[in-house]
Every structure is written in structure tokens, then in C-alpha cells.
N, C-alpha and C positions, 0 to 999 in steps of 0.2 A: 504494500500500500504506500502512496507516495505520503510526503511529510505535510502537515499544514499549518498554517502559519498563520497566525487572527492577532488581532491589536483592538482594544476594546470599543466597539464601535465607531471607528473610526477606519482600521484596515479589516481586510478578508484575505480570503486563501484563492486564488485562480490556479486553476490548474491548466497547462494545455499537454494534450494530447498529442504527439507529432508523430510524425514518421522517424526512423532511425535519419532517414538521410538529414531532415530537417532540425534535429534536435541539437545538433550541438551550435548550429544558427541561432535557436530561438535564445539558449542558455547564452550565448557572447554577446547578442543582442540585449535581452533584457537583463542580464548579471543576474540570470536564477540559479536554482542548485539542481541540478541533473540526479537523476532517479533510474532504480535498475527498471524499473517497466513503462519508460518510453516519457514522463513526466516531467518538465519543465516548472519548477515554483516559483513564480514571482510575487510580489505585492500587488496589493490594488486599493481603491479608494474607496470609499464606504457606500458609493453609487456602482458599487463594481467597475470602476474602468481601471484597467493596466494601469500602473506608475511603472514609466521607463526608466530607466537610468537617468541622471544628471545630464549627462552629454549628450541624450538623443529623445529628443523632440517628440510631442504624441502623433506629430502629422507627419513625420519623416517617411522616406519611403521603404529604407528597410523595417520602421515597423510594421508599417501594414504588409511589405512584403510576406515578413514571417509570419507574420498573423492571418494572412491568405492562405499561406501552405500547410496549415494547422488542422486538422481535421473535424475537432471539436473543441469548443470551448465550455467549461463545467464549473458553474462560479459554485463556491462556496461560502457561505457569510456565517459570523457569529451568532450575529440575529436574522439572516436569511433562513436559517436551519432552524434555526430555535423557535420563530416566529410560527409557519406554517403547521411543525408538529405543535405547539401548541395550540392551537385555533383550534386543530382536526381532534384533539383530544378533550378538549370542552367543548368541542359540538359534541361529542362521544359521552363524553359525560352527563351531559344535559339530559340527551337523549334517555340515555338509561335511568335518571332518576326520576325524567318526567313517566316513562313507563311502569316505575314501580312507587302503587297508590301507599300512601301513607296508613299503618293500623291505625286503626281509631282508635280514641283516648278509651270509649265501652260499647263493647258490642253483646248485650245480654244473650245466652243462648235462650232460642225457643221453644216452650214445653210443646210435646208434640199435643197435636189437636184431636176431638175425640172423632173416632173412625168407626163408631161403632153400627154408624149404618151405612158402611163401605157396601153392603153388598147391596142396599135396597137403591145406593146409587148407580149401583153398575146395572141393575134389570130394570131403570128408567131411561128409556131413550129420550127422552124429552130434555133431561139435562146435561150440560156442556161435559161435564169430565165424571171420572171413574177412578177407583184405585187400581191400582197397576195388579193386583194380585187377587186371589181368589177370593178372600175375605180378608178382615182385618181381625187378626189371632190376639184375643186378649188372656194369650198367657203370660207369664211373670215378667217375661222380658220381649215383648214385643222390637223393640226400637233397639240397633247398634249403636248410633250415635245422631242425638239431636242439630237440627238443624242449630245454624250457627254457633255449637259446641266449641270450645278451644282446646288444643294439645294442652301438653306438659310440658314443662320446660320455660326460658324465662319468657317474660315480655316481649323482649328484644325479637326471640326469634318465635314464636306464639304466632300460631295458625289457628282457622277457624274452618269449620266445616258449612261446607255449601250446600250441604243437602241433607236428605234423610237417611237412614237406612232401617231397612228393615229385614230381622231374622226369620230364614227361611231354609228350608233343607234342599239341597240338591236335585236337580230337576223339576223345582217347581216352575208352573207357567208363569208367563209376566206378560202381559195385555197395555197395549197402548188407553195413556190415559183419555184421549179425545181423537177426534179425527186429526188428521193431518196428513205431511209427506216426511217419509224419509230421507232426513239430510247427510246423516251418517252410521255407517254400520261397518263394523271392521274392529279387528284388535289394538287395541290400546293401553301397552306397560302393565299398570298396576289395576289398571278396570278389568283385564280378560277381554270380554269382545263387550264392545260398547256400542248404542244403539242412543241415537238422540233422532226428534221428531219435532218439526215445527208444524205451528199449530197457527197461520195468521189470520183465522179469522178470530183469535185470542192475542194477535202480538206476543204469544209464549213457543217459547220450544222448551220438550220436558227430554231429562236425558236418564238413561238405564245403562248402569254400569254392575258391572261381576257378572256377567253372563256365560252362559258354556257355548265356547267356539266349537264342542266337539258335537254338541245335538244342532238341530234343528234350529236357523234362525231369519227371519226375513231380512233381507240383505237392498231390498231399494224400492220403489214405489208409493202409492200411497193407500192408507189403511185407514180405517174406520176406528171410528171408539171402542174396543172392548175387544179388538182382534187380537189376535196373539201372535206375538214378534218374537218370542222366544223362551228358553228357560234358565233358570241359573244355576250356575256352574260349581262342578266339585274344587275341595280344598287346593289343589294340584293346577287347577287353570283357569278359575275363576278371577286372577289376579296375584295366586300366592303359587308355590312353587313346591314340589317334594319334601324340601329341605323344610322349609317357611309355607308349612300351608296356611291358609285364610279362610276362616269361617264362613258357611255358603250365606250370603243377603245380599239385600238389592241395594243399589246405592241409585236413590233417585231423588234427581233434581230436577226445578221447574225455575226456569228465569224469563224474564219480559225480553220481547225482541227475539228475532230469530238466529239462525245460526250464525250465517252470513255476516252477523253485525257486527261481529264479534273476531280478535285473532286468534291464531293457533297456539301464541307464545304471548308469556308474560301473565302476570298476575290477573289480568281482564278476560283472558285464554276462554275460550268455549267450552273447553273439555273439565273446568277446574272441579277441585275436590276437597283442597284444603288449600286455603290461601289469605297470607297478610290483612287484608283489607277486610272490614267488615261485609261479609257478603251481601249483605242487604243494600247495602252502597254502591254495588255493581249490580245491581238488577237482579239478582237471587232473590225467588220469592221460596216462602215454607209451601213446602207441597201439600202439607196434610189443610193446611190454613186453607189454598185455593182450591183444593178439593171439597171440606165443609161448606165454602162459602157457594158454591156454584155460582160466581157473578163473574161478570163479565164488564167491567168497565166499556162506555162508547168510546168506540177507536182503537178495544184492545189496552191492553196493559202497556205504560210510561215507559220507555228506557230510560237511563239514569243519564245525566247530562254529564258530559266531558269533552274535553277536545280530544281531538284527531290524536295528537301525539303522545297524551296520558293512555289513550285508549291503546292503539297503533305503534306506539315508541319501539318497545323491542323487537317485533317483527321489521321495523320498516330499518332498526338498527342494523340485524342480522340481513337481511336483503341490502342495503346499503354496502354493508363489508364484501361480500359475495361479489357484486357489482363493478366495487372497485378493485377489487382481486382480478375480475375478467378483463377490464380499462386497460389494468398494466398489462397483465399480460399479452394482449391485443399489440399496446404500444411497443414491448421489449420482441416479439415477435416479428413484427411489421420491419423493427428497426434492426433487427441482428437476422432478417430474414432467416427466420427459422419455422417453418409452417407444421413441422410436428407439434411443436411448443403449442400450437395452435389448437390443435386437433385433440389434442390429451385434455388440455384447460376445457374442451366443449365436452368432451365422453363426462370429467369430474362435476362438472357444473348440471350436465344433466342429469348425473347419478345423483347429486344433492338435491336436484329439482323433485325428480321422483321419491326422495324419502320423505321430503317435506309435502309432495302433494298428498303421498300413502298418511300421513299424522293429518291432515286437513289444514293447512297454511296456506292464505294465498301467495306466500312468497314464490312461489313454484311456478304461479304465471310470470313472473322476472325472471326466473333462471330459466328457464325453458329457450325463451324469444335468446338469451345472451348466450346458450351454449349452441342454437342453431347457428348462430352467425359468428362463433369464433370455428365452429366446424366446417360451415361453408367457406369463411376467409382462408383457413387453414390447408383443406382440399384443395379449389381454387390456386393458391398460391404452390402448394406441392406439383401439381402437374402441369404449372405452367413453368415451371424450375426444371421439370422432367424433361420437357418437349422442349427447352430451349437449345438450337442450335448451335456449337462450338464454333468460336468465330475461327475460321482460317487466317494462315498466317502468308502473307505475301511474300 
């Protein structure tokens, strides 16, 4: 690496790049100090322009001679360096602490509400929702854990639950709470196979997590009230594992606004289960509450009011890095003409595109369009490199 040379705000480091033949011109010319990889160091001014020596003039002709047969010029500044990574790391930062909502100073948990005429709701078709399960079991321990419940552990890091749950054995059925469409069905980490439903003639989607990937489940369309989308899952893959198995129950949640409105990542995330923010502050509503109440607000249930980037921040943070990862490479490829460079960056970006569209992100419609066209630039430029003919020599 060549040497460099700063003077506090006042000088910087230029480096030029020359050919062998050129370099020890540029070093006698400007009095810099020669470097094994081809590096010329001289001084400069705090606007970046070259200081020549004492003796030769900025407008002379050997120096723009030598500075003609130079190949690149690569300023370096104290504050030119300093300046840029700074900026891009408090946009960075901003970013991420606008996307993650502050805990609330109290978020009481909610006593679950009474369900005891779950079943005489679900053989009325006249009203809007149904409990997701056969009946509503009033033995000792009906409920895993209450809506808006909090871990253990301190404040600091205290999560809250977004939903309900309720205990149930192994292959029981689970029935969509109201009509609607299926927005997502697919495995998901710590849920097993997860199954969310929007509902907009309510402005609700309800979500059913710990499900068995391995039975029977509806997988897309749209379903009536009381139809059955699936059953929940044994200890081993309802979300828990051989090792760590997980008690069979349903984890079901009910928030205002549909899927869509929401991202894949971040504390605001569609799929959430346990998270910082008081859930009721993100549009979790208690399920057993809107199921009691069968009402239906005109216009459908409020979303919770936020900007774009408190909502949006982490995703668009993560899509943003991805993007600028594809920029450079585009540029260092284009520029060191290397079109494999090309071609690999689109297969990576596409394969990131597809895991993120497989989790429900719409980051994936960014990476998709960005690894088409580092692929196509990449192609494109490989076989026009192939078929270029060797010049003859006279």
C-alpha cells in the first residue's frame, strides 16, 4: 500500500497512479516519494489540487504533461474520507433507530375475554367472526400466554406478546376466523407452518401460527368463515424441534390493516410474536376481545398512525445495503472489465431475492429487477469480450 501523507485540514494525500515508464517523471517532476506499486506521493491543497515544487509552476507544461500520462488520479482527504463515511453512517443510524418503536413506559397484559359461547358463534352465520377452534375448553388452563403478556428478564430487553395462545393437542383442527383471502401460508422458524388471512371487509388480517407442515393445510385462495385451513402440529414441528420440543397450541393473532401494510422485518414485521413495542401500538388487536364483541367499526378497523420510515426503516435499511453492494459492484466491474464479477453478484442477489421473497419481504421486488441486470450486463459484456476480434499486426 502506498504511504499517505494529511496535514490537518489544510493538506491531503494524492496519489497518482502511472505507468512504470512515467513514474520516475512524475517523482522528479513533482519531488514525491516513489513506491514499490507504481505510486507517486505528493502534497496537495485542501481543495485537492497538486502543490508542485517551488520551481515549477501549476500551469507549466511539464506538469500537465505528466499529469496527462497518468492514468488515474485518486484524491485522498482527511476530511474527504472522514466526511462521506460519516454522513452514510448517521443516515445508517437514523435509519435503524427510526425503525425500532420505543417500549412503552406500561403496557398492561390482557385478561383473556370470556369465550364461552365460542361455539354458539361459530353455528351463526349471521355474525362477522368465529373462534378459530372447535370450542373454547374451559379446563384449568385454557390460555399459553395472554395477549400483550411480557417475558422475563429486564426492562431493557422485555418483550411482549402479540397474540393469544391457546392449548391444544396435536392435530386439532383450526378454522378460519371470518371470510377472507389467503395472504400467506408457508413455514416460518419458530411458528412451524404459518397461515395469516386478511379479512378487508374488517381492515383485519388474523394470523395462525404452530401449525403441522406435515398434515393437511390450505396453502392459497380464498375461504369462508368457519372453513378449515389446517391442524396443529406435534412437539417436533410445530415450531420446536427433537431436542426442544414445544407444546402443541395455537398462536393466534388479529391486527387492523392487512398484510400488505405491513414489513417482513423489524419490530412493525407482519409475522411478529413477541416484540418491544406495546403491541396494541402497532395495531394488535386481543382476539378473544374482537371475537366477543362481533363489531365491526364503518371502514373496518384504524391502522395505527406512523411514518413511512418508523414503519418501513429496517427493510428499506436492508434493501438499501443490498443495492448499494450491486452499485459497486456494477461500477468495479464495468471498470476492471471483469463480466464474471458481474454474473456471480446477479446468481447472489437473486438467491437473496428468493429467500426474502420465501419469508414474505417486499425487499425481493429490489433485488430481483438488480440481479436481472447485473446478469444481463455481465452476459452481454462476457460474449462481446469473447467474439472480439485480435487486432493484427502490420
Amino acid at each position: 500500500m502506498s504511504e499517505r501523507h494529511t496535514r490537518r485540514g489544510k493538506r491531503a494525500a494524492i496519489r497518482f497512479w502511472c505507468t512504470q515508464q512515467t513514474q520516475s517523471q512524475v517523482v522528479q517532476l513533482l519531488g514525491g516519494t516513489p513506491s514499490d506499486d507504481g505510486y507517486a506521493i505528493i502534497a496537495a491543497d485542501s481543495d485537492f489540487t497538486p502543490v508542485p515544487p517551488n520551481n515549477l509552476g501549476r500551469n507549466s507544461n511539464s506538469w500537465n504533461s505528466a499529469g496527462r500520462r497518468c492514468h488515474r488520479l485518486i484524491v485522498h482527504s482527511n476530511y474527504g474520507m472522514f466526511r462521506p463515511r460519516l454522513l452514510t453512517c448517521s443516515i445508517l443510524l437514523i435509519l435503524l433507530l427510526a425503525g425500532c418503536a420505543r417500549a412503552p413506559e406500561s403496557c398492561p397484559p390482557h385478561l383473556p375475554g370470556d369465550l364461552s359461547g365460542a361455539t354458539a358463534f361459530a353455528r351463526d352465520d349471521r355474525l362477522p367472526f368465529r373462534f378459530p377452534l372447535d370450542e373454547f375448553s374451559s379446563d384449568a388452563a385454557p390460555f399459553f400466554t395472554n395477549f400483550c403478556a411480557s417475558s422475563d428478564g429486564p426492562e431493557s430487553a422485555r418483550e411482549y406478546h402479540a397474540a393469544e395462545d391457546f392449548l391444544r393437542p396435536a392435530g386439532t383442527p383450526v378454522y378460519a376466523m371470518a371470510d377472507g383471502n389467503i395472504s400467506f401460508s408457508g413455514p416460518m422458524g419458530g411458528y412451524g407452518w404459518l397461515i395469516i388471512i386478511d379479512h378487508p371487509q374488517a381492515n383485519l388480517y388474523s394470523l395462525y401460527g404452530h401449525l403441522s407442515p406435515s398434515r393437511w393445510r390450505i396453502e392459497s385462495g380464498t375461504v369462508d368463515k368457519g372453513e378449515l385451513i389446517a391442524y396443529l402440529g406435534d412437539p417436533d414441528e410445530n415450531g420446536g424441534s427433537a431436542a426442544r420440543p414445544l407444546e402443541p397450541h395455537l398462536h393466534f393473532g388479529v391486527r387492523a390493516g392487512q398484510r400488505s401494510d405491513y414489513p417482513g422485518m423489524g419490530q412493525w414485521r407482519w409475522q411478529a410474536g413477541w416484540i418491544k413495542p406495546c403491541p396494541q401500538d402497532l395495531g394488535w388487536l386481543q382476539p378473544s376481545a374482537i371475537i366477543i364483541s362481533q363489531d365491526i367499526p364503518v371502514g373496518g378497523f384504524s391502522e395505527p398512525e406512523a411514518g413511512l420510515v418508523v414503519i418501513w426503516g429496517v427493510e428499506l435499511l436492508f434493501a438499501g445495503n443490498y443495492l448499494f453492494g450491486g452499485a459497486c459492484m456494477l461500477v468495479f466491474a464495468i471498470r476492471k472489465n471483469k463480466p464474471l464479477v458481474l454474473v456471480l453478484s446477479g446468481v447472489v442477489l437473486l438467491a437473496a431475492g428468493w429467500t426474502f421473497y420465501n419469508k414474505g419481504t417486499k425487499m425481493s421486488y429490489v433485488l430481483f429487477p438488480m440481479a436481472v441486470l447485473l446478469s444481463v450486463i455481465g452476459i452481454y459484456k462476457f460474449i462481446r469480450r469473447s467474439t472480439k476480434m485480435p487486432r493484427t499486426q502490420s
